[in-house]
mmCIF file as gemmi writes it, N, C-alpha and C atoms, coordinates in Angstrom:
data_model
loop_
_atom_site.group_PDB
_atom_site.id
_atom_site.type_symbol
_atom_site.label_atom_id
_atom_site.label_alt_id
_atom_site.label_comp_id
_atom_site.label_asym_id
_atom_site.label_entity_id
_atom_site.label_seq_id
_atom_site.pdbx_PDB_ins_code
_atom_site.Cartn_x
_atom_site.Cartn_y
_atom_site.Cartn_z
_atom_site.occupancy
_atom_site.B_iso_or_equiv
_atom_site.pdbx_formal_charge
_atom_site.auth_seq_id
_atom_site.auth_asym_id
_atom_site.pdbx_PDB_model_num
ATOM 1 N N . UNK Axp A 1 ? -16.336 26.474 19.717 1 0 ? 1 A 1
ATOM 2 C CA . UNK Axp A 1 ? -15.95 27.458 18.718 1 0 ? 1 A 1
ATOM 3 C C . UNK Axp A 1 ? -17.19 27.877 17.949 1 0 ? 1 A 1
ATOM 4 N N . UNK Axp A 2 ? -17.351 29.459 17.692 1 0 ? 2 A 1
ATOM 5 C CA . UNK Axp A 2 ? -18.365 29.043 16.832 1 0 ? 2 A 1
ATOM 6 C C . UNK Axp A 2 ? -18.537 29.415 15.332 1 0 ? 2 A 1
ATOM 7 N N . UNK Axp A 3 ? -19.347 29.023 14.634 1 0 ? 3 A 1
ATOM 8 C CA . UNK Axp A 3 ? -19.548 28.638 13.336 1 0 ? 3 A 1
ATOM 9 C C . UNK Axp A 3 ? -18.844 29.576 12.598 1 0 ? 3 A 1
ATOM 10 N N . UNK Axp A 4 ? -19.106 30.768 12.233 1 0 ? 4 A 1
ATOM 11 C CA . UNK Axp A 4 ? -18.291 31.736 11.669 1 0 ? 4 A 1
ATOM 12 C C . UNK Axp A 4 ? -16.85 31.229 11.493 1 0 ? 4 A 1
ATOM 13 N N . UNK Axp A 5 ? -15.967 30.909 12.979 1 0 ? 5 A 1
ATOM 14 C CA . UNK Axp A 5 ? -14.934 31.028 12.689 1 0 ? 5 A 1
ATOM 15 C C . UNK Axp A 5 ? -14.374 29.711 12.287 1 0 ? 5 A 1
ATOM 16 N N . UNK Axp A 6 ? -15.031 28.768 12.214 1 0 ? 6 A 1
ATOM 17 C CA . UNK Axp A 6 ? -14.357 27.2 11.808 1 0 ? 6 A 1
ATOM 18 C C . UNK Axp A 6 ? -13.692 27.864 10.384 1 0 ? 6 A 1
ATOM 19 N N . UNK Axp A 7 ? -12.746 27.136 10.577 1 0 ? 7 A 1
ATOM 20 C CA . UNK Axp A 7 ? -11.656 27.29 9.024 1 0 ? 7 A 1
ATOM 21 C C . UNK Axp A 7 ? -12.08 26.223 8.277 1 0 ? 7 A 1
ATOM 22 N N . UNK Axp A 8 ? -12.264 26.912 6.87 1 0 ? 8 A 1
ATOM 23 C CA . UNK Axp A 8 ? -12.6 25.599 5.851 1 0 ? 8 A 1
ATOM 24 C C . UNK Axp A 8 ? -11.382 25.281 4.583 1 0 ? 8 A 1
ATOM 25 N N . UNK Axp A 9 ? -10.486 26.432 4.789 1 0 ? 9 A 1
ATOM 26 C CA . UNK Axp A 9 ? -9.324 26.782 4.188 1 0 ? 9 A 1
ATOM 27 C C . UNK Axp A 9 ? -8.198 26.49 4.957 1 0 ? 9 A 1
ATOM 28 N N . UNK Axp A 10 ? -7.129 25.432 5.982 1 0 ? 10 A 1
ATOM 29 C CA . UNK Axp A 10 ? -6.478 25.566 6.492 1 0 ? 10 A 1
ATOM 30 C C . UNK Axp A 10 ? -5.436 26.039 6.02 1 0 ? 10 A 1
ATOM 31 N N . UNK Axp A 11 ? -5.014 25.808 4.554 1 0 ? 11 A 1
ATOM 32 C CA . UNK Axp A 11 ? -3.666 26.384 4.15 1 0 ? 11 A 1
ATOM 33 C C . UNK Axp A 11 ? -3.581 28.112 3.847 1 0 ? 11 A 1
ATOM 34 N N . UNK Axp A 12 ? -4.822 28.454 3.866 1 0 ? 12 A 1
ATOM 35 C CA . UNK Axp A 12 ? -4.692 29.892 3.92 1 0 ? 12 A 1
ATOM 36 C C . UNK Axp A 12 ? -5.374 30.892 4.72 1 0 ? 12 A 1
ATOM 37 N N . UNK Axp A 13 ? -5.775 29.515 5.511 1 0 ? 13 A 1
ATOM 38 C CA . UNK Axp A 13 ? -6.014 30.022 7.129 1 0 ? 13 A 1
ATOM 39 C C . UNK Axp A 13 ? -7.537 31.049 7.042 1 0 ? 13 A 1
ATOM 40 N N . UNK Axp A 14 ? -8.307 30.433 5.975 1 0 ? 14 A 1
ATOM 41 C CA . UNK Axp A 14 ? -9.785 31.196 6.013 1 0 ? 14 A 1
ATOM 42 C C . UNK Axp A 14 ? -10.98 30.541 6.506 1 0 ? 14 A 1
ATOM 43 N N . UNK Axp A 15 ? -11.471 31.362 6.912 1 0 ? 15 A 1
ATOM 44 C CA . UNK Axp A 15 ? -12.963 31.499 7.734 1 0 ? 15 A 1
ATOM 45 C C . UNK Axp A 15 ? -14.415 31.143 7.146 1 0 ? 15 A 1
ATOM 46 N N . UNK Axp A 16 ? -15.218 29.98 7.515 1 0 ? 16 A 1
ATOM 47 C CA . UNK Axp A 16 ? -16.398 30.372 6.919 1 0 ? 16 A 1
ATOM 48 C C . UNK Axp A 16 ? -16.908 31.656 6.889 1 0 ? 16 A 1
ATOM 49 N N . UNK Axp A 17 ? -16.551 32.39 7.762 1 0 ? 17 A 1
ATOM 50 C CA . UNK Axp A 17 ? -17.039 33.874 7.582 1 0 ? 17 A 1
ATOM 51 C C . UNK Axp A 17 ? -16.474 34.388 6.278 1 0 ? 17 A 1
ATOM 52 N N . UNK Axp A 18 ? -15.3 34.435 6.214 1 0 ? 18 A 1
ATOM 53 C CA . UNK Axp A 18 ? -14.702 34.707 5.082 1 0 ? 18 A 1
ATOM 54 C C . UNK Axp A 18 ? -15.245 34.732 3.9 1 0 ? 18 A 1
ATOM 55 N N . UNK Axp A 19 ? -15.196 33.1 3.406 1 0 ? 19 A 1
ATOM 56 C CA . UNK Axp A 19 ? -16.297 32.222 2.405 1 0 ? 19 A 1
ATOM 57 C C . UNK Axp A 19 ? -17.464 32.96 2.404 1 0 ? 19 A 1
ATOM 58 N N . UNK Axp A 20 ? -18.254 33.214 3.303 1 0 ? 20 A 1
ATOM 59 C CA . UNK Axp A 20 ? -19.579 33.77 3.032 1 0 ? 20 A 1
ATOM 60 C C . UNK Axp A 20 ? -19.357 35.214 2.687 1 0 ? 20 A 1
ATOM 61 N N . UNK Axp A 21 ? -18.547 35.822 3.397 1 0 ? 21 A 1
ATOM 62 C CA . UNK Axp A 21 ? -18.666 37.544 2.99 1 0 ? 21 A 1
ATOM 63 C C . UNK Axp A 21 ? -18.355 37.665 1.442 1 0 ? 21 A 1
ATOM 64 N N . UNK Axp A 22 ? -17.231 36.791 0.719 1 0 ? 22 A 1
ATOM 65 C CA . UNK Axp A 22 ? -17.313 36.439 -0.447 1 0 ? 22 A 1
ATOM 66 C C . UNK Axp A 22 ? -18.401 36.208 -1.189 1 0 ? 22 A 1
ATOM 67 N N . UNK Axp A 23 ? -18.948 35.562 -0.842 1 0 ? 23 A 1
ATOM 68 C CA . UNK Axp A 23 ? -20.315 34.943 -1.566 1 0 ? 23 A 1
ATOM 69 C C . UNK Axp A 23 ? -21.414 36.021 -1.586 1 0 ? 23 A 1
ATOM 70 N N . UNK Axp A 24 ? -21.475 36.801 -0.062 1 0 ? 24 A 1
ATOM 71 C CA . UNK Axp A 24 ? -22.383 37.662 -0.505 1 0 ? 24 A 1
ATOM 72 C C . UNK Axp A 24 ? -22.131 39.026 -1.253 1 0 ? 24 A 1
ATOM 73 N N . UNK Axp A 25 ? -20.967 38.942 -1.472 1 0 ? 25 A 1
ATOM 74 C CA . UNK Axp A 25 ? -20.478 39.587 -2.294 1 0 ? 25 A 1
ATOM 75 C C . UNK Axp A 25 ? -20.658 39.8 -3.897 1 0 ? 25 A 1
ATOM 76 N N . UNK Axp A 26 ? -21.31 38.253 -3.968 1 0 ? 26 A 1
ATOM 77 C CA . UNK Axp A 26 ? -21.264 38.242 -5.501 1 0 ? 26 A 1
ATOM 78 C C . UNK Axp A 26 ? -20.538 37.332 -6.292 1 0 ? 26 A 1
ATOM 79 N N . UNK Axp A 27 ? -19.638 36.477 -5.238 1 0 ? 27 A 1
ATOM 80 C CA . UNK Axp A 27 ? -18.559 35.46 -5.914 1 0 ? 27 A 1
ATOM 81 C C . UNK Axp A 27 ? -19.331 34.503 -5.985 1 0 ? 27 A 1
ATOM 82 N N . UNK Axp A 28 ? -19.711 33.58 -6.416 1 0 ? 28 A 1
ATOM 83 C CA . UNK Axp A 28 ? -20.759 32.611 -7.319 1 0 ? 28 A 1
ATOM 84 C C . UNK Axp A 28 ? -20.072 31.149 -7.663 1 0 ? 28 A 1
ATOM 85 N N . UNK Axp A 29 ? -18.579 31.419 -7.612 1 0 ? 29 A 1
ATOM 86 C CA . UNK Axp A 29 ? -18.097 29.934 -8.186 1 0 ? 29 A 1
ATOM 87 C C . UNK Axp A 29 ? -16.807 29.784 -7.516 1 0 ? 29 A 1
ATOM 88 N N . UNK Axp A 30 ? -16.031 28.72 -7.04 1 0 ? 30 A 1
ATOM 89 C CA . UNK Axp A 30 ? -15.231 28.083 -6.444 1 0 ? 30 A 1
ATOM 90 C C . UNK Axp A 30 ? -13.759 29.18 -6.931 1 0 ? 30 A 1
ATOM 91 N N . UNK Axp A 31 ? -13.95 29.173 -8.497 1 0 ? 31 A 1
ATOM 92 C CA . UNK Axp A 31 ? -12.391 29.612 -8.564 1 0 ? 31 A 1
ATOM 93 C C . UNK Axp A 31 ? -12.562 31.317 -8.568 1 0 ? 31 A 1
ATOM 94 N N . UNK Axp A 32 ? -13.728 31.899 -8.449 1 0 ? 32 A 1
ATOM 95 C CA . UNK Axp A 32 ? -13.896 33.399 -8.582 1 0 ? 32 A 1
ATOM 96 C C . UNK Axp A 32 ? -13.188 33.701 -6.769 1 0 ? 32 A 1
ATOM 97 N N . UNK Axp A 33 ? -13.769 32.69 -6.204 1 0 ? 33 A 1
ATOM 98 C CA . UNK Axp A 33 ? -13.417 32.731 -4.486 1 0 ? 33 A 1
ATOM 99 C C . UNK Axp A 33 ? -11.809 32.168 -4.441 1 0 ? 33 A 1
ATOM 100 N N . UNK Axp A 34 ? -11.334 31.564 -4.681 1 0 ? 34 A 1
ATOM 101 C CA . UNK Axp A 34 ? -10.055 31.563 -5.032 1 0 ? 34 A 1
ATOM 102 C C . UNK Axp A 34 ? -9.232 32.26 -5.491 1 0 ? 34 A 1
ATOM 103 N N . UNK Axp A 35 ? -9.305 33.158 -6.543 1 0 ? 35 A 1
ATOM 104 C CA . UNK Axp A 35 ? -9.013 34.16 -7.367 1 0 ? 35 A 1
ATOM 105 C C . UNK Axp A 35 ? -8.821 35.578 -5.715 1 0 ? 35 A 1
ATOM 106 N N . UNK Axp A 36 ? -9.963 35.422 -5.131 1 0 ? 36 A 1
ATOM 107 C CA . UNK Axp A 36 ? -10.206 37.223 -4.148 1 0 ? 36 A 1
ATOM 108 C C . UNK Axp A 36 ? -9.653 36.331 -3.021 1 0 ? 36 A 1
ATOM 109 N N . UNK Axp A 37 ? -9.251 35.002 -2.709 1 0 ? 37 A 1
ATOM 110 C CA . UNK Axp A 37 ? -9.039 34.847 -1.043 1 0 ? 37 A 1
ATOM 111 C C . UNK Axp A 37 ? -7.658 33.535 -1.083 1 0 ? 37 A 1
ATOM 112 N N . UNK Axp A 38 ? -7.437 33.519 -2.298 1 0 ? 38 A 1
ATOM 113 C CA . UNK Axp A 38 ? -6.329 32.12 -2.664 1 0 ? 38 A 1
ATOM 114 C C . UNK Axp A 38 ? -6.381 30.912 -1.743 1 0 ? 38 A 1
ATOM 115 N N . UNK Axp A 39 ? -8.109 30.361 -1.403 1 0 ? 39 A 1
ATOM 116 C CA . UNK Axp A 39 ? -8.46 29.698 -1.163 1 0 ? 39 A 1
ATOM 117 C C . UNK Axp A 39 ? -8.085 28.377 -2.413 1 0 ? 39 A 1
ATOM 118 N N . UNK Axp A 40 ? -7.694 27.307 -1.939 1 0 ? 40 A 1
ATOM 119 C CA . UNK Axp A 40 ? -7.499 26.219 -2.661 1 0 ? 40 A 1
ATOM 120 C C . UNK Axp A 40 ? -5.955 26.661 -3.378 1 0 ? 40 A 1
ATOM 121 N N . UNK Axp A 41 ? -4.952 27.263 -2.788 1 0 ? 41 A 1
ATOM 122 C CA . UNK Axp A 41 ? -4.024 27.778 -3.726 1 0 ? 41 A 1
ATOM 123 C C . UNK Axp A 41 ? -2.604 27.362 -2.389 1 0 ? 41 A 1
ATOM 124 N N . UNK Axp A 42 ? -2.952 26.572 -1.915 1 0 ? 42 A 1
ATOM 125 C CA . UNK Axp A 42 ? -2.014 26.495 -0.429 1 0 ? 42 A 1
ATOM 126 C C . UNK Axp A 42 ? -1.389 25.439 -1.038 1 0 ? 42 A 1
ATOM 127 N N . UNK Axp A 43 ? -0.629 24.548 -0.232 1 0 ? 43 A 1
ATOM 128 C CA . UNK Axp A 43 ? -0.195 22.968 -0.485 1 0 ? 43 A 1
ATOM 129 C C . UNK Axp A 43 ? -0.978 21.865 -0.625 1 0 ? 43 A 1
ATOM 130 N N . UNK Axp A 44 ? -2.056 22.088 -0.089 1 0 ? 44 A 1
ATOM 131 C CA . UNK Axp A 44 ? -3.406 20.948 -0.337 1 0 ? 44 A 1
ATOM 132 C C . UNK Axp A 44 ? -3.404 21.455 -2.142 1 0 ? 44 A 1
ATOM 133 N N . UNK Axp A 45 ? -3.766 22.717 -2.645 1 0 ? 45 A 1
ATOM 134 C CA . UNK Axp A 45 ? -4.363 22.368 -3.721 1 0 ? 45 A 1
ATOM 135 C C . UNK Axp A 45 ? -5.673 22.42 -3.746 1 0 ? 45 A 1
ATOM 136 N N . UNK Axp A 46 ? -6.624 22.671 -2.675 1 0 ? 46 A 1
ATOM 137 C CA . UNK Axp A 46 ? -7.59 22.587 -2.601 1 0 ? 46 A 1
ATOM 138 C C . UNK Axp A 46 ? -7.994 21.202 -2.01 1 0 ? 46 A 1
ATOM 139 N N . UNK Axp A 47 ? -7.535 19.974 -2.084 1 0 ? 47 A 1
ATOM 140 C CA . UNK Axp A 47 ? -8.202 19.059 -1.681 1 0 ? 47 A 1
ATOM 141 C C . UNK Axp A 47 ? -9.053 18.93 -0.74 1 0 ? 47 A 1
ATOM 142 N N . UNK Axp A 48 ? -8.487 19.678 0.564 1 0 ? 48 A 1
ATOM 143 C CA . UNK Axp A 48 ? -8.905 19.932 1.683 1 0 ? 48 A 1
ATOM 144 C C . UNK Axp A 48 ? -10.344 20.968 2.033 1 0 ? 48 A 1
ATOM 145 N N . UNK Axp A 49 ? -10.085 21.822 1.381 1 0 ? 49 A 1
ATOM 146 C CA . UNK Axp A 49 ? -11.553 23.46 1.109 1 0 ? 49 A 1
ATOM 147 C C . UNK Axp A 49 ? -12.158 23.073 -0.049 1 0 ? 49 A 1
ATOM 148 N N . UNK Axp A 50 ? -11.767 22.705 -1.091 1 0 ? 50 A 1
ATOM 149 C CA . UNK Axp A 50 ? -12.843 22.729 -2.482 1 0 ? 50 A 1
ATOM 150 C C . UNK Axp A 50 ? -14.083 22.325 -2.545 1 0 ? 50 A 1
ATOM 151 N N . UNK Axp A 51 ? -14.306 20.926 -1.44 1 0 ? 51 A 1
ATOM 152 C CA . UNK Axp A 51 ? -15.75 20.397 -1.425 1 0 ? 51 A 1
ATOM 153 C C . UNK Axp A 51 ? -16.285 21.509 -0.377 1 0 ? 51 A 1
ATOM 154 N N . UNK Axp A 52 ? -15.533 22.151 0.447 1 0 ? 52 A 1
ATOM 155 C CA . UNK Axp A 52 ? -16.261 22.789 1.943 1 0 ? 52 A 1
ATOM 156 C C . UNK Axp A 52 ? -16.647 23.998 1.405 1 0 ? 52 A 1
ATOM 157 N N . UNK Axp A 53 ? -16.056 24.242 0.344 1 0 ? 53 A 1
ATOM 158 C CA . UNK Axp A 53 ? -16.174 26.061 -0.449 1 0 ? 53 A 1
ATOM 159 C C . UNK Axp A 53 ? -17.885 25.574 -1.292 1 0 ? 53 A 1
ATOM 160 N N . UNK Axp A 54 ? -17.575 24.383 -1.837 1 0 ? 54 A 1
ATOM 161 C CA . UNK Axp A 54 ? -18.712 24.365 -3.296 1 0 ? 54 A 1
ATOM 162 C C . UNK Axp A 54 ? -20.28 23.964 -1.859 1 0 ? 54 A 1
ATOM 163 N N . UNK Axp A 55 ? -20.278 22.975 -1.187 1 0 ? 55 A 1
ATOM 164 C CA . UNK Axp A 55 ? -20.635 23.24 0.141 1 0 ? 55 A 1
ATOM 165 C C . UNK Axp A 55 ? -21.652 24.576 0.357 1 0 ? 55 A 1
ATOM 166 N N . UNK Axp A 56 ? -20.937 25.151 0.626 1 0 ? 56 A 1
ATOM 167 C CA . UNK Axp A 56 ? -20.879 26.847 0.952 1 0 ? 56 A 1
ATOM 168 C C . UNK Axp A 56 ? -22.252 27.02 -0.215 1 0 ? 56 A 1
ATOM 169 N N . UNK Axp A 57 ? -21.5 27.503 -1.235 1 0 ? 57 A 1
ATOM 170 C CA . UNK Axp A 57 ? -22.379 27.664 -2.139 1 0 ? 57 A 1
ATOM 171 C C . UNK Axp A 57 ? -23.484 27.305 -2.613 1 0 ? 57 A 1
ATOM 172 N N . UNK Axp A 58 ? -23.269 26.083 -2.671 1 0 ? 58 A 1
ATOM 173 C CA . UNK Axp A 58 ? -24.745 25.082 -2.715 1 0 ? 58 A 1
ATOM 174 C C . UNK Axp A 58 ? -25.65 25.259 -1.722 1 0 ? 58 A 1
ATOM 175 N N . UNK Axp A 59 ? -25.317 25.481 -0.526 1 0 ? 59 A 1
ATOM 176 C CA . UNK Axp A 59 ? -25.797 26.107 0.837 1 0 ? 59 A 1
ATOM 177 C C . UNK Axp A 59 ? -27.207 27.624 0.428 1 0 ? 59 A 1
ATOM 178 N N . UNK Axp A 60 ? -25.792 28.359 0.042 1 0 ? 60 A 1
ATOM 179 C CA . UNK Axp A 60 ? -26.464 29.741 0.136 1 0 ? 60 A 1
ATOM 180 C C . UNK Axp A 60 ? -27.212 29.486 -0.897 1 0 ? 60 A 1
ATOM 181 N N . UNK Axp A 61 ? -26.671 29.053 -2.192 1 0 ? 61 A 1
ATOM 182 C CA . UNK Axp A 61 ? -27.452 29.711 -3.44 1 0 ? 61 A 1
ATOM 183 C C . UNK Axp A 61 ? -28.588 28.844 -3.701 1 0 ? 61 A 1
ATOM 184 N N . UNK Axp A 62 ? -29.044 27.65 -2.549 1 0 ? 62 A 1
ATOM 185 C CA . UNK Axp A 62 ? -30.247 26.508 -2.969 1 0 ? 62 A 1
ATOM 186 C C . UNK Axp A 62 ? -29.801 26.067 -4.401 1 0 ? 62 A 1
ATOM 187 N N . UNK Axp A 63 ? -28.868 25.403 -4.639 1 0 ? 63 A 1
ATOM 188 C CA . UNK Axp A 63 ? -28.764 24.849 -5.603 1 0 ? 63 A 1
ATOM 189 C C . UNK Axp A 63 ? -27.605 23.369 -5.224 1 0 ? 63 A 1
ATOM 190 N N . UNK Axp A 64 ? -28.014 22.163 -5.969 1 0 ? 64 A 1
ATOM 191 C CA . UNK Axp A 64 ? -27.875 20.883 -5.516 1 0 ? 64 A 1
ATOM 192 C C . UNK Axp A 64 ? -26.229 20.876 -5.846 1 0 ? 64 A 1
ATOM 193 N N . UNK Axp A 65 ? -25.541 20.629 -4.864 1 0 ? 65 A 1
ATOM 194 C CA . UNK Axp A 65 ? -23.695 19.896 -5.056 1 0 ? 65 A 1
ATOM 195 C C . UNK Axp A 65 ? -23.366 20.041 -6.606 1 0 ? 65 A 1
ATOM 196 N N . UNK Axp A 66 ? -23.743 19.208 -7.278 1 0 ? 66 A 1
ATOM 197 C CA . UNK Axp A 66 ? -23.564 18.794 -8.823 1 0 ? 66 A 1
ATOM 198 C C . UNK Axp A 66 ? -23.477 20.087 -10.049 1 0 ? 66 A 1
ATOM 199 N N . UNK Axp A 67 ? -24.593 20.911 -9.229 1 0 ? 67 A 1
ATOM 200 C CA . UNK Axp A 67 ? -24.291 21.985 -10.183 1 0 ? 67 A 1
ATOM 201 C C . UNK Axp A 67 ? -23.244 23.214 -9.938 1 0 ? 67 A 1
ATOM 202 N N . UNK Axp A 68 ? -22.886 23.109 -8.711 1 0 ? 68 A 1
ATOM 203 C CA . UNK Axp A 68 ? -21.589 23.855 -8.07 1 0 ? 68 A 1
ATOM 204 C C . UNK Axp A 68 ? -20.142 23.447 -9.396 1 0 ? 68 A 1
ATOM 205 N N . UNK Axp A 69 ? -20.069 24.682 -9.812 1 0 ? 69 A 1
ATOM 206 C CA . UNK Axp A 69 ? -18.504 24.777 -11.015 1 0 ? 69 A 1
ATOM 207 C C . UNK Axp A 69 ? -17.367 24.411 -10.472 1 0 ? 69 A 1
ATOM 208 N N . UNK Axp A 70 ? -16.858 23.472 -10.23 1 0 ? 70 A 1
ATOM 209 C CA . UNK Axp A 70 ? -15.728 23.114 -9.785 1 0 ? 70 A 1
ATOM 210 C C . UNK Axp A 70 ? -14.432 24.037 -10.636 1 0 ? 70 A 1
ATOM 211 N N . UNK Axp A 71 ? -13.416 23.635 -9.798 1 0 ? 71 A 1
ATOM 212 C CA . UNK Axp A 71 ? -12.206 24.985 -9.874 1 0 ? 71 A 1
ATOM 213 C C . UNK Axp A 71 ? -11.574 24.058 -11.372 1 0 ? 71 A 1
ATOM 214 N N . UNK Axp A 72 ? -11.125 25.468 -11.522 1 0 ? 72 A 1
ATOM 215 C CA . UNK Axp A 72 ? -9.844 24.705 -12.502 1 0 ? 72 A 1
ATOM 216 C C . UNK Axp A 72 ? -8.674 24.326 -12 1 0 ? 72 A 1
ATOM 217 N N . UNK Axp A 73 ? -8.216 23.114 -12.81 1 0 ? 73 A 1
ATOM 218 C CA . UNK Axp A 73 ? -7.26 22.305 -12.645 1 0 ? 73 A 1
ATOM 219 C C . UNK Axp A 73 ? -6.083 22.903 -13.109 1 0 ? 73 A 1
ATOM 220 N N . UNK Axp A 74 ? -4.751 23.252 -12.707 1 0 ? 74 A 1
ATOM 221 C CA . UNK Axp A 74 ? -3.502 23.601 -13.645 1 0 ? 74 A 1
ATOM 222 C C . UNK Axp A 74 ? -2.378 22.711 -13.117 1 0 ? 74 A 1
ATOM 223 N N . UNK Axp A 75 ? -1.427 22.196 -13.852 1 0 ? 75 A 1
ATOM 224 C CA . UNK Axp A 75 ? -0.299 21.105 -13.458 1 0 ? 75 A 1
ATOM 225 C C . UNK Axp A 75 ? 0.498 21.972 -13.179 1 0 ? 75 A 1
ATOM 226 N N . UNK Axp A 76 ? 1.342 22.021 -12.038 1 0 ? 76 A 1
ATOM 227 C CA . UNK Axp A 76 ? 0.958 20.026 -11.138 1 0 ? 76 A 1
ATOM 228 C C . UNK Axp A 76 ? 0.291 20.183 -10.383 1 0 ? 76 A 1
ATOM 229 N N . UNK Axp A 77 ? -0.761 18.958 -10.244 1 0 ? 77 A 1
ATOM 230 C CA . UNK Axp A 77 ? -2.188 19.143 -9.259 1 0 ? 77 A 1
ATOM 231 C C . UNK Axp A 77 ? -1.715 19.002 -7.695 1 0 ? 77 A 1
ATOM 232 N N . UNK Axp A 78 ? 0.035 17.964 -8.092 1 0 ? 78 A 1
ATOM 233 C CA . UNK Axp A 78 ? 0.542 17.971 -6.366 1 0 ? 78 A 1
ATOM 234 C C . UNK Axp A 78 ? 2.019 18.144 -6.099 1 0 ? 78 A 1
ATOM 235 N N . UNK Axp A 79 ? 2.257 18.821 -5.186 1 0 ? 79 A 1
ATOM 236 C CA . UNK Axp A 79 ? 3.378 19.332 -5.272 1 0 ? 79 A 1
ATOM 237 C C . UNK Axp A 79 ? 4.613 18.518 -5.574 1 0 ? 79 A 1
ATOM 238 N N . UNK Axp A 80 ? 5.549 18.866 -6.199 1 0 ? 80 A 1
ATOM 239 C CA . UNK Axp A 80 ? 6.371 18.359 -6.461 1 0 ? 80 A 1
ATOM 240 C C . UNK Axp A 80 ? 7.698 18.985 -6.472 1 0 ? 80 A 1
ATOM 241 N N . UNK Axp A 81 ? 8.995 18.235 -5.897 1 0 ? 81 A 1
ATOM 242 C CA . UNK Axp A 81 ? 9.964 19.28 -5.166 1 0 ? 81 A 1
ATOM 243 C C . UNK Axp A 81 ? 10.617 19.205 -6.571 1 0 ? 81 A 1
ATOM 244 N N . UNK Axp A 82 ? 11.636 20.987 -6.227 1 0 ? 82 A 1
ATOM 245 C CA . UNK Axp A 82 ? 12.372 21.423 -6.82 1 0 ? 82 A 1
ATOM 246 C C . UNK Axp A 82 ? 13.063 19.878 -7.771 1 0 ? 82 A 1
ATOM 247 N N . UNK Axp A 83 ? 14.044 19.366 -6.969 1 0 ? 83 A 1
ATOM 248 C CA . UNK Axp A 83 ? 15.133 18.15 -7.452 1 0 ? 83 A 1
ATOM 249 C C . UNK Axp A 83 ? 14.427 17.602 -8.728 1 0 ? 83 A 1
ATOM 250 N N . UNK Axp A 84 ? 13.436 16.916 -8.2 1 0 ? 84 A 1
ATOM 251 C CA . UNK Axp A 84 ? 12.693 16.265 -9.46 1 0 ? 84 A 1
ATOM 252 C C . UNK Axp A 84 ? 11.735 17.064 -10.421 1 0 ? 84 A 1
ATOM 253 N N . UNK Axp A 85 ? 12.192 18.259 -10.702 1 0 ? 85 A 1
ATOM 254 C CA . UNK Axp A 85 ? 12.448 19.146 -12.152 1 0 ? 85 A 1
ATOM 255 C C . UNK Axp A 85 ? 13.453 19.279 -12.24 1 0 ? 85 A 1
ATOM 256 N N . UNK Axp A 86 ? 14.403 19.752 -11.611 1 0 ? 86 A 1
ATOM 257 C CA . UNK Axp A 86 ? 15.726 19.688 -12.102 1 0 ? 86 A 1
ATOM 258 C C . UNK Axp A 86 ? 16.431 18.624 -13.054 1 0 ? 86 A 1
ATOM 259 N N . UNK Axp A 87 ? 15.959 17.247 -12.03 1 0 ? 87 A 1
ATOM 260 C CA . UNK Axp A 87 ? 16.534 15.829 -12.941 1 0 ? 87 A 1
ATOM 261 C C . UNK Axp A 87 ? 15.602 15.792 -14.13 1 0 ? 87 A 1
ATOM 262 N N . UNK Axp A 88 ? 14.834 16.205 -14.811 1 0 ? 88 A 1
ATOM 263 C CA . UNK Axp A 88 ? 13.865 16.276 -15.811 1 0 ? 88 A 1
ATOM 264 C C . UNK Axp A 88 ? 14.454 17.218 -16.437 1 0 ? 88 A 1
ATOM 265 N N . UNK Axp A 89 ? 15.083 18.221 -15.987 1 0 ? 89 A 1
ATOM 266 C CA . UNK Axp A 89 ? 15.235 19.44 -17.168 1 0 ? 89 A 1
ATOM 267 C C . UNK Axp A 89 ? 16.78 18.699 -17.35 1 0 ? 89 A 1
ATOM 268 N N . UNK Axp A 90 ? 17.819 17.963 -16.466 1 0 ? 90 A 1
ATOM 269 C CA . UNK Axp A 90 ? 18.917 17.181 -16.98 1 0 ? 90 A 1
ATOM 270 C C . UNK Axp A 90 ? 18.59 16.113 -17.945 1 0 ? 90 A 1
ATOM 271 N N . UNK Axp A 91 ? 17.821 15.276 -18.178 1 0 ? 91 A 1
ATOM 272 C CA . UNK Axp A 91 ? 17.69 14.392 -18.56 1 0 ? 91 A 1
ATOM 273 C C . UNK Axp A 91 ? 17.067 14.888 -19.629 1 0 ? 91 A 1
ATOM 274 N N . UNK Axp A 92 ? 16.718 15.94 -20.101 1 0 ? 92 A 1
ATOM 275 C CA . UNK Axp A 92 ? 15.791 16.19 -21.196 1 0 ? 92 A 1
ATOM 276 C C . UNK Axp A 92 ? 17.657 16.996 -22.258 1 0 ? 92 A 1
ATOM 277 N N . UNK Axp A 93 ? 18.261 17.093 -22.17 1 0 ? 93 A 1
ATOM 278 C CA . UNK Axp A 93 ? 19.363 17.328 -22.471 1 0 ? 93 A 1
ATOM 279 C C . UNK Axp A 93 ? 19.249 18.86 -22.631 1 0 ? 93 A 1
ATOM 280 N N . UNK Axp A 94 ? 18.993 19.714 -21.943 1 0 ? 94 A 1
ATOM 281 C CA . UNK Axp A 94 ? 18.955 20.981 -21.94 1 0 ? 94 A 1
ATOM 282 C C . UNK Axp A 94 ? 20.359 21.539 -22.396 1 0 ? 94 A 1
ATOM 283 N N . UNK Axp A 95 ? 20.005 22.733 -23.05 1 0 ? 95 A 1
ATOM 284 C CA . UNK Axp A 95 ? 21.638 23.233 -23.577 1 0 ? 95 A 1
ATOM 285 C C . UNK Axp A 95 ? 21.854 24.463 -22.945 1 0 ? 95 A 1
ATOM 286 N N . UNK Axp A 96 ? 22.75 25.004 -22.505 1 0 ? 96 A 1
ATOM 287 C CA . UNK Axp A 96 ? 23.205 25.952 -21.254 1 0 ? 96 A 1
ATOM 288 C C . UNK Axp A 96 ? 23.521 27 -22.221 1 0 ? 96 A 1
C-alpha cells in the first residue's frame, strides 16, 4: 500500500494524504484538523489518530512531539450507551 493512503483516522476513514493536505493548508493543531476533517470525533475519540495526527505535525512543522497542542477534551471522553443516562436522569428524580 502506499504511504499516502495508510489511514491514520479509521473511524472516519482518513488518509495521511488527507492529514497532510490539511496541514499544508494551514491547519497547525490537532483540534483545527478535527474541526475541517472530524478526525478524532468517531467512537475511538481519537485514541486511535490523535498521537498519528500530532505525529504528522511534528513531522512537517520540525518541531519536537511535546510541543504538538493536544485536542480538547469534552465529556464523555468514552462512549457511553443511551440506558445508562437514562438510569441517571431516573435516579436523579427528574420531574416530567
Amino acid at each position: 500500500m502506499d504511504d499516502k493512503n495508510t489511514i491514520l483516522c479509521r473511524c472516519e476513514d482518513l488518509t495521511r494524504e488527507a492529514i497532510l493536505d490539511c496541514i499544508k493548508a494551514g491547519y497547525c493543531t490537532i483540534d483545527e484538523i478535527k474541526r475541517v476533517t472530524r478526525a478524532g470525533m468517531g467512537p475511538c475519540q481519537g485514541r486511535t489518530c490523535r498521537m498519528l495526527i500530532a505525529q504528522e505535525l511534528s513531522s512537517y512543522y520540525g518541531i519536537p512531539m511535546e510541543e504538538v497542542l493536544m485536542t480538547t477534551f469534552r465529556p464523555p471522553t468514552k462512549p457511553i450507551s443511551m440506558g445508562v443516562l437514562a438510569d441517571a436522569y431516573e435516579e436523579g428524580g427528574a420531574e416530567e
